[in-house]
KOLPA-206754 format. One record per atom (N, C-alpha, C, O): residue in three letters; x, y negated, z. Coordinates in steps of 0.1 Angstrom, whole numbers, padded with zeros to 4 digits, always signed. Last residue first. Layout:
AlaXYZ;...
***
This chain:
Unk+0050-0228+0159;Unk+0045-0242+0157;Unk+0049-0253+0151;Unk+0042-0263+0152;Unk+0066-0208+0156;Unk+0057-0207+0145;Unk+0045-0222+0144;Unk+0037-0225+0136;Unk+0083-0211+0180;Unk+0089-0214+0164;Unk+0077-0215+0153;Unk+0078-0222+0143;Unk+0062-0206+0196;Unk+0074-0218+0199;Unk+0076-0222+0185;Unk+0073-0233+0180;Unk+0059-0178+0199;Unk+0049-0188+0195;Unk+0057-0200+0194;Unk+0055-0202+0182;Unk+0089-0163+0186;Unk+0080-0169+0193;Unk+0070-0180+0187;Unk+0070-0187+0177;Unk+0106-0137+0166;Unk+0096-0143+0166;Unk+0091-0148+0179;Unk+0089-0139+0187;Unk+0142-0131+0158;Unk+0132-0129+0168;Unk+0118-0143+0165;Unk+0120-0155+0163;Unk+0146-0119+0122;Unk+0149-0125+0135;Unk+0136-0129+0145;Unk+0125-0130+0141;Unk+0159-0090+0115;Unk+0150-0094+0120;Unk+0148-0106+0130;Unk+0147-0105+0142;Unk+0194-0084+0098;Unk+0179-0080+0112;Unk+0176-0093+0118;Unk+0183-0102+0122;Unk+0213-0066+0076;Unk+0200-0076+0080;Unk+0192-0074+0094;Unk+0186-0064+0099;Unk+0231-0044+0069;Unk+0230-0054+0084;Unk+0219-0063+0086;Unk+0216-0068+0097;Unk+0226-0031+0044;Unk+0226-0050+0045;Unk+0233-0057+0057;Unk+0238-0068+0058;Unk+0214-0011+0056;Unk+0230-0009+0050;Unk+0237-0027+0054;Unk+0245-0032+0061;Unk+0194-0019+0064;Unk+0203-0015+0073;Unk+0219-0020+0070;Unk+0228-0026+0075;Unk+0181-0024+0041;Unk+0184-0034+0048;Unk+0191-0033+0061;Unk+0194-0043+0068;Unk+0181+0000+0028;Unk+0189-0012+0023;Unk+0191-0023+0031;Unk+0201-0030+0030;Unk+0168+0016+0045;Unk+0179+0020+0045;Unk+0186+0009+0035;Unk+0198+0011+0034;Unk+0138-0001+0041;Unk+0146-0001+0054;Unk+0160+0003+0051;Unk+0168-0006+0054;Unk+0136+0007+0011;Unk+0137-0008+0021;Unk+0143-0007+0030;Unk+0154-0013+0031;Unk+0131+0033+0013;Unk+0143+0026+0006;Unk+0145+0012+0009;Unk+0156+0006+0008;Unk+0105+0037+0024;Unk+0122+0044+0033;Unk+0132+0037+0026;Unk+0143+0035+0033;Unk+0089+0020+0009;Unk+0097+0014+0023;Unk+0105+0022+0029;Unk+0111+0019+0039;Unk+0093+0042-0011;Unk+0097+0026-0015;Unk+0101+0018+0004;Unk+0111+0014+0009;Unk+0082+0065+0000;Unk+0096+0063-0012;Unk+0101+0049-0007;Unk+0112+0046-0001;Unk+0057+0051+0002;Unk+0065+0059+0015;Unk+0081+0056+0008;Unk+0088+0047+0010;Unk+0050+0047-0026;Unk+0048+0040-0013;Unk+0059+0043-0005;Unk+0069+0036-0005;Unk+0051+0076-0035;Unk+0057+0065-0042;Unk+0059+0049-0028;Unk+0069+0043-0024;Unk+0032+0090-0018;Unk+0049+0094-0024;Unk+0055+0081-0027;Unk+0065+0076-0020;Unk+0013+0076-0027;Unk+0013+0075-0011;Unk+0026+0079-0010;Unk+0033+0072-0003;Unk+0006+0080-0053;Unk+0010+0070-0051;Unk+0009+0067-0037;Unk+0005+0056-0034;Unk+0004+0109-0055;Unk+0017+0101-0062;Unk+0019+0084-0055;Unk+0029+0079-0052;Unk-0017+0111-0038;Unk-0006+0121-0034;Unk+0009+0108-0041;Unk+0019+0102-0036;Unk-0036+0097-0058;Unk-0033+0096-0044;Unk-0021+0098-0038;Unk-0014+0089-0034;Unk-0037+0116-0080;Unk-0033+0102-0082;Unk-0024+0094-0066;Unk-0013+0088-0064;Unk-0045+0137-0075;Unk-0034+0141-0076;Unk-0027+0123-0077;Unk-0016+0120-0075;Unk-0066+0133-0041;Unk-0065+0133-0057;Unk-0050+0133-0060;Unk-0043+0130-0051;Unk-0061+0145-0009;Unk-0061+0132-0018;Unk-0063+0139-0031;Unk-0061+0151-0032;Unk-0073+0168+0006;Unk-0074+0154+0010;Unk-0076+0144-0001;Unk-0086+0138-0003;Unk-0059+0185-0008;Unk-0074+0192-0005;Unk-0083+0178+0004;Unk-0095+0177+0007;Unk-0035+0179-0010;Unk-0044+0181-0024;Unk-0056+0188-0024;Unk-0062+0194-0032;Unk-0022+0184+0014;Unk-0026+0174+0010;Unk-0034+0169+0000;Unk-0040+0158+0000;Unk-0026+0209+0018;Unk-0030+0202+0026;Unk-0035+0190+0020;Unk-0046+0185+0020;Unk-0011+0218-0003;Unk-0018+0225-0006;Unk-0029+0212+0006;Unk-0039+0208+0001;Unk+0015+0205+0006;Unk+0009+0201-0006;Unk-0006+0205-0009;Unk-0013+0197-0016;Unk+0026+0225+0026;Unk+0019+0210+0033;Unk+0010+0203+0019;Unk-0001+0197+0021;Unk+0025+0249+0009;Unk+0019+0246+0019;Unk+0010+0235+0021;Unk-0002+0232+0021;Unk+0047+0242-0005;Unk+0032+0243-0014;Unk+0026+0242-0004;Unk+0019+0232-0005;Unk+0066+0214+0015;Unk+0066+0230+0010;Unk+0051+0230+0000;Unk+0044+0220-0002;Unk+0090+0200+0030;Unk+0077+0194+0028;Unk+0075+0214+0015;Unk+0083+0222+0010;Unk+0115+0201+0040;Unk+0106+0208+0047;Unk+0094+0208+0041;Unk+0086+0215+0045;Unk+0130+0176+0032;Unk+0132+0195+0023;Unk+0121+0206+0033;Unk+0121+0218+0031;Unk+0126+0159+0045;Unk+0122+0157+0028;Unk+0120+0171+0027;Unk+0111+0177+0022;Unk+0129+0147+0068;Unk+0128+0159+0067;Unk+0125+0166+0051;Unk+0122+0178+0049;Unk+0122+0120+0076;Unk+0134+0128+0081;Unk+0137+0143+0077;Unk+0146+0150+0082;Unk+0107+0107+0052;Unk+0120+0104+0062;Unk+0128+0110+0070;Unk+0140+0107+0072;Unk+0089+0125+0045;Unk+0096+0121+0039;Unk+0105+0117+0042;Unk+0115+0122+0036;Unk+0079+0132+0072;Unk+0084+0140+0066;Unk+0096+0138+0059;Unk+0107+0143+0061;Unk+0066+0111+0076;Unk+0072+0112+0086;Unk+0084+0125+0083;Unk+0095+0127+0089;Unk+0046+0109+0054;Unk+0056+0097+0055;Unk+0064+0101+0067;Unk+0071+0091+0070;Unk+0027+0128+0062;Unk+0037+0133+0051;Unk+0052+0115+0048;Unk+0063+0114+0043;Unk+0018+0118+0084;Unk+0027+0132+0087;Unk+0030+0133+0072;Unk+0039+0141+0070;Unk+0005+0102+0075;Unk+0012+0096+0084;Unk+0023+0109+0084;Unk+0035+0108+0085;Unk-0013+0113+0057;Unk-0005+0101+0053;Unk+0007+0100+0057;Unk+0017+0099+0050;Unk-0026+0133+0076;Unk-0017+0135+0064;Unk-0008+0123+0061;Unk+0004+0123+0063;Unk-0040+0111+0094;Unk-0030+0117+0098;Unk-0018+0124+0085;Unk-0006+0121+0084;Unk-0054+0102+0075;Unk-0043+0091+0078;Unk-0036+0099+0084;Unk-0024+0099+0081;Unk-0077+0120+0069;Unk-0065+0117+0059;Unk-0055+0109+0061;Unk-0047+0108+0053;Unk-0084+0123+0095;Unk-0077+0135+0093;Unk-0065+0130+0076;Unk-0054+0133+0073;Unk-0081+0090+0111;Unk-0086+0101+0107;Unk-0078+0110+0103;Unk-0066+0110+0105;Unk-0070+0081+0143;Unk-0066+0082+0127;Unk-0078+0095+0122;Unk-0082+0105+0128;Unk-0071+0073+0168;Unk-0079+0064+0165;Unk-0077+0066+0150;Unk-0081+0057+0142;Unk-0066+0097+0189;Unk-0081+0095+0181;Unk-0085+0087+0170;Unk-0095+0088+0163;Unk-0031+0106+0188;Unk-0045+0094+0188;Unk-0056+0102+0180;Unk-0056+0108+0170;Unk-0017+0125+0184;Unk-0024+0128+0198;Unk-0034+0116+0197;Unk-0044+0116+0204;Unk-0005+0115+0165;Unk-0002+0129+0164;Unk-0016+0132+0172;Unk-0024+0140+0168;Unk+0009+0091+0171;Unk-0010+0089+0163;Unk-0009+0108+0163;Unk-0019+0111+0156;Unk+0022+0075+0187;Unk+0016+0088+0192;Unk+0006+0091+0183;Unk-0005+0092+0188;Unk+0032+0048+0172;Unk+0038+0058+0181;Unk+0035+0075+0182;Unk+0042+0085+0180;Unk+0004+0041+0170;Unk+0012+0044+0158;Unk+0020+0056+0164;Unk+0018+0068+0162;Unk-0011+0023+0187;Unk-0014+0043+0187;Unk-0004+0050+0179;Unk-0001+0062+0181;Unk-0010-0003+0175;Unk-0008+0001+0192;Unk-0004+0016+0196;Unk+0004+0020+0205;Unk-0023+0005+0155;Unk-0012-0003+0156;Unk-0001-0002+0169;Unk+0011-0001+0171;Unk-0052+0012+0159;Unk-0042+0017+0158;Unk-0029+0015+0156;Unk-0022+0025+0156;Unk-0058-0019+0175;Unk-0059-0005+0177;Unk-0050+0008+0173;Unk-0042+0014+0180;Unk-0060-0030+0153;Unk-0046-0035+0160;Unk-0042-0022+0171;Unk-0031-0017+0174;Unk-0064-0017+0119;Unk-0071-0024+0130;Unk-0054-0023+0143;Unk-0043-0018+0141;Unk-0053-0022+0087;Unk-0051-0014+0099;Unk-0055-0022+0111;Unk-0049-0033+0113;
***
C-alpha cells in the first residue's frame, strides 16, 4: 500500500486513490466490524462480480483474523508503545 493511500484510509469512501476492488475490500472489512449482520446476497453479489470465490474467502478470513487481533489486544489492555526517531536509533 503506497503512503498515499495510507494517508486517504480515513476517507477512502471519497478517495481517488482506491480502486473499485479495494473499495469492496475496504467496505466489506468495515462491515465486518461493525455491522456483520448487514452484509446480505446483495453486497455478495457485489463482491462475486469483483473477487473469485477463493478471494472473497480469503479477504473474509483476513478481515476475521485482524478484527480478532485487535479485540484481544484490547481485552489484553495492550497498547502500543510510543514510537520516536530517538528510540529507533
Amino acid at each position: 500500500m503506497t503512503e498515499e493511500k495510507i494517508a486517504q484510509i480515513e476517507d477512502w469512501e471519497n478517495s481517488d486513490a482506491f480502486t473499485m476492488r479495494e473499495r469492496l475490500a475496504l467496505r466489506f472489512a468495515e462491515m465486518l466490524a461493525l455491522d456483520h449482520k448487514s452484509l446480505d446476497d446483495h453486497f455478495f453479489g457485489k463482491l462475486a462480480a469483483n473477487f473469485s470465490d477463493a478471494e472473497i474467502l480469503e479477504l473474509g478470513m483476513m478481515i476475521g483474523q485482524y478484527i480478532g487481533f485487535g479485540r484481544l489486544l484490547r481485552a489484553l489492555d495492550f497498547e502500543r508503545p510510543e514510537y520516536s526517531v530517538e528510540s529507533a536509533t
